[in-house]
C-alpha positions as CSV (number, residue, x, y, z in Angstrom):
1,X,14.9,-41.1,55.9
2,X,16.1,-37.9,54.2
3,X,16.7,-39.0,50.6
4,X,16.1,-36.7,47.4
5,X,12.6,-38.5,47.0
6,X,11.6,-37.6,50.6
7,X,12.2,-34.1,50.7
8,X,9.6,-31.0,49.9
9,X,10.4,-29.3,46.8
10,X,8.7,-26.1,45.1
11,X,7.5,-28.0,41.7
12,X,7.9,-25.3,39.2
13,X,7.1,-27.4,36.3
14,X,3.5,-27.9,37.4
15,X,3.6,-24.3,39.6
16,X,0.9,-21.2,38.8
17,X,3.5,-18.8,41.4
18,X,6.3,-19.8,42.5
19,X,5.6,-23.9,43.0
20,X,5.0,-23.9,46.5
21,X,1.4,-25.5,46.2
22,X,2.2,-27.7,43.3
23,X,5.5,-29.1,45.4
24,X,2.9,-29.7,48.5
25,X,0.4,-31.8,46.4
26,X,3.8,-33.9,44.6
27,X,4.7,-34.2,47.9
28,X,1.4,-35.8,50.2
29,X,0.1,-36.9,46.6
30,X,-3.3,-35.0,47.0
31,X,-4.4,-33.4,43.4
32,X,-2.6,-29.8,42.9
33,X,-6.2,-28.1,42.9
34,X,-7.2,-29.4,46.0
35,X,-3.7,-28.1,47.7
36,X,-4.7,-24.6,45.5
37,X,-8.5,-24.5,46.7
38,X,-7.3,-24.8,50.3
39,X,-4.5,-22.0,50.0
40,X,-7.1,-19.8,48.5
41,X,-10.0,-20.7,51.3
42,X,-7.4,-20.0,54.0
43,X,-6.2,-16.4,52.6
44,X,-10.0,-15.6,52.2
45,X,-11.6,-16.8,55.1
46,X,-9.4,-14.2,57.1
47,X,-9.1,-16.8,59.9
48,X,-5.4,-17.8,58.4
49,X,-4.4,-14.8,55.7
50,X,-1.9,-13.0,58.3
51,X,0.2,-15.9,58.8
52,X,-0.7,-18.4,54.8
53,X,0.4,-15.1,52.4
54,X,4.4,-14.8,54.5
55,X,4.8,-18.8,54.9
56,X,3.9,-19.0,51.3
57,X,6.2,-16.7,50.2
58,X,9.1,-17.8,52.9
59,X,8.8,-21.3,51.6
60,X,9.0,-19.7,48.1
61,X,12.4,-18.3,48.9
62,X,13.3,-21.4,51.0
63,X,12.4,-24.4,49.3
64,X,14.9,-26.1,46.2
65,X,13.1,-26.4,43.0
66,X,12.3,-29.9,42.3
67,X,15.0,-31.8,40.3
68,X,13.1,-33.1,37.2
69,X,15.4,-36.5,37.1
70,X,14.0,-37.5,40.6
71,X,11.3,-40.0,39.5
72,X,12.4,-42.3,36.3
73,X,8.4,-43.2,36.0
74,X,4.8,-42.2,37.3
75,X,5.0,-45.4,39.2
76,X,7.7,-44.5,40.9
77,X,6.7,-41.2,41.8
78,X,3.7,-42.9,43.0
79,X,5.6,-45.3,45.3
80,X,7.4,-42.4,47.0
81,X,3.8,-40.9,47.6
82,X,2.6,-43.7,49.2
83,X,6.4,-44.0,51.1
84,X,6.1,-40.4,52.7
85,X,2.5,-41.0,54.4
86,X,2.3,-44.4,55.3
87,X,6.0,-45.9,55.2
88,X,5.0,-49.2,57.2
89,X,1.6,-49.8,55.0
90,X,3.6,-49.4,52.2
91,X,6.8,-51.4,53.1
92,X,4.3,-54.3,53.9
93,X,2.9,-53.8,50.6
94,X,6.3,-54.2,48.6
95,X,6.8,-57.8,50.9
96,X,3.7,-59.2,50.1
97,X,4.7,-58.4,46.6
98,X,8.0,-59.8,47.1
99,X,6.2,-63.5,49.0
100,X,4.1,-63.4,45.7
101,X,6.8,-63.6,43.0
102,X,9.0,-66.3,45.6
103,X,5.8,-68.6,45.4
104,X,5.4,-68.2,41.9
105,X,9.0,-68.6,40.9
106,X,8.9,-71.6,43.7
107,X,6.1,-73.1,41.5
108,X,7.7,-73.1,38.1
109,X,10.9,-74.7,39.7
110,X,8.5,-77.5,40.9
111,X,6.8,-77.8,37.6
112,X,10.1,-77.5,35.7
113,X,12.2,-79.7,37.6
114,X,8.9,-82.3,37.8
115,X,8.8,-82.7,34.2
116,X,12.5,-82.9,33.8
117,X,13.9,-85.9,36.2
118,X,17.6,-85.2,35.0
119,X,17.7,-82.1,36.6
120,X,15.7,-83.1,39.8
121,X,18.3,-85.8,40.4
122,X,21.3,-83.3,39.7
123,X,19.4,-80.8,42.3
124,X,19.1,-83.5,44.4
125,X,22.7,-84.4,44.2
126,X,23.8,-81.1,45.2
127,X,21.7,-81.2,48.9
């Protein structure tokens, strides 16, 4: 599952440095502040700061900037969100989705083809 939409990019459209945070928080879908807040707590805390400031950087340098025709909508982008941390909750989702519209389409064939016996006897014909 290594599409375009499923890869980490550096987001330098929404980025403050070089994108690395803002392409973390487009990525898991967490709020580009939080992602920011954490960075910043690691690198003063001391506990992480020796190892946060060189992978920051190194993912700077390694990471492709984000395309900016990779989602057509917010909706989509969204979607992929949900698809990168949960891809059976949100596969389930998109069936259920899918059983919803085939019963509904399933009951305006029944009403339409009640009210109109013409066609129920030509559909009829055809089984």
């Amino acid at each position: 599952m290594n599409t375009p939409r499923t890869t980490l990019y550096r987001d330098k459209q929404n980025a403050k440095l070089m994108g690395v945070c803002s392409g973390i928080a487009d990525y898991t879908g967490v709020n580009a502040f939080w992602v920011r807040l954490a960075f910043i707590a690691a690198i003063f805390t001391g506990i992480l700061s020796p190892i946060v400031l060189p992978l920051y950087f190194l993912a700077g340098l390694l990471l492709n900037k984000k395309p900016p025709h990779l989602y057509v909508d917010q909706d989509e982008q969204k979607y992929w969100q949900r698809m990168r941390q949960n891809p059976k909750r949100t596969v389930r989702e998109v069936r259920g989705k899918f059983r919803d519209i085939d019963r509904r389409l399933a009951e305006v064939e029944t009403f339409y083809v009640s009210s109109n016996p013409r066609l129920n006897a030509e559909i009829e014909r055809l089984r």
